[in-house]
NUNU-453979 format. One record per residue (C-alpha): residue number from 1; residue in one letter; x, y, z. Coordinates in steps of 0.25 Angstrom, whole numbers, plus 5000, padded with zeros to 4 digits. Example, Ala and Ser with C-alpha at 12.3 -4.5 7.8 and 13.67 -1.06 7.14 Angstrom:
BEGIN
{1,'a',{5049,4982,5031}};
{2,'s',{5055,4996,5029}};
END
This chain:
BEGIN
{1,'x',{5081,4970,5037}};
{2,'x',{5074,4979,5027}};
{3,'x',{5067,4976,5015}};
{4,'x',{5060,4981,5004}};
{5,'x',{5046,4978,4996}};
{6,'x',{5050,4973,4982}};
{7,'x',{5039,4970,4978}};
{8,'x',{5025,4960,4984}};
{9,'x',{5022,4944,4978}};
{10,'x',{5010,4937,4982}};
{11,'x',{5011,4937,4997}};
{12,'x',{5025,4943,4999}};
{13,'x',{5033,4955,5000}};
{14,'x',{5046,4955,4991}};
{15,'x',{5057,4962,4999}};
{16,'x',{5069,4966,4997}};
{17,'x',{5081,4968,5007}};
{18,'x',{5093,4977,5008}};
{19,'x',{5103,4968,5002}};
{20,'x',{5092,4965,4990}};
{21,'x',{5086,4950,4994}};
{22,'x',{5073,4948,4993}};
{23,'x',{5061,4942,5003}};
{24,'x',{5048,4939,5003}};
{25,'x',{5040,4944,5015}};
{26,'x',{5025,4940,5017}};
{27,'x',{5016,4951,5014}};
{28,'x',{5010,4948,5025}};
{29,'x',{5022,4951,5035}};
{30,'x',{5022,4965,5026}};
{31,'x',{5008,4970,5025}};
{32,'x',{5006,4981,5015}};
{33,'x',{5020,4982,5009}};
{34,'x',{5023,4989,4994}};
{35,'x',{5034,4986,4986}};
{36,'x',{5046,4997,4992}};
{37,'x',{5040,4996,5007}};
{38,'x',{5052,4994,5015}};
{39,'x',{5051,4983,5026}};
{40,'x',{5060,4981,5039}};
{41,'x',{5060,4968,5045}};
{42,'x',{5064,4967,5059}};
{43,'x',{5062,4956,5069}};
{44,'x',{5054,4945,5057}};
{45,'x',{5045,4957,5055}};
{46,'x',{5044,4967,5044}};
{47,'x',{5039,4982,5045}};
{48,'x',{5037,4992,5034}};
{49,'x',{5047,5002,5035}};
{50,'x',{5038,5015,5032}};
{51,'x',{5050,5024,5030}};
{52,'x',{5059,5018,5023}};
{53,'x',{5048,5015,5011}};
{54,'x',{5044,5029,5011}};
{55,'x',{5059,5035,5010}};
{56,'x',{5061,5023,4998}};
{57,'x',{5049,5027,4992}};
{58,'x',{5053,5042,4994}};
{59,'x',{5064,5038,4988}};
{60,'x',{5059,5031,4975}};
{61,'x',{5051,5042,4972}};
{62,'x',{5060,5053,4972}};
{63,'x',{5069,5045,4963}};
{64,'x',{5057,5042,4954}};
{65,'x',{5055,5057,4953}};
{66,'x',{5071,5061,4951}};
{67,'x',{5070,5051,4938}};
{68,'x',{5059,5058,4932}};
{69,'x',{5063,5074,4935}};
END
């Protein structure tokens, strides 16, 4: 499954799936996710997919950038 970092609460990371439900994973499963880092779980363990949030963040900046040329 693959889920991205909504946003952090208190001790949790707020993620959200592909099909838009949302879960709460420990921070302490995750440590030193932002908001927009994409995670893979696999097996009960999630890992920080490093390539996929760098080609969304890419992404979002060139879009940013296309709305204000």
């Amino acid at each position: 499954m693959i889920y991205t970092v909504d946003r952090t609460e208190g001790e949790f990371a707020v993620c959200e799936d592909e099909e838009g439900n949302f879960l709460d994973i420990s921070l302490a499963l995750l440590p030193g996710v932002r908001p927009g880092d994409v995670i893979n779980e696999r097996d009960g363990k999630y890992v920080l997919d490093s390539d996929e949030t760098a080609r969304r963040r890419k992404r979002a900046v060139s879009l940013q950038n296309e709305l204000f040329e």
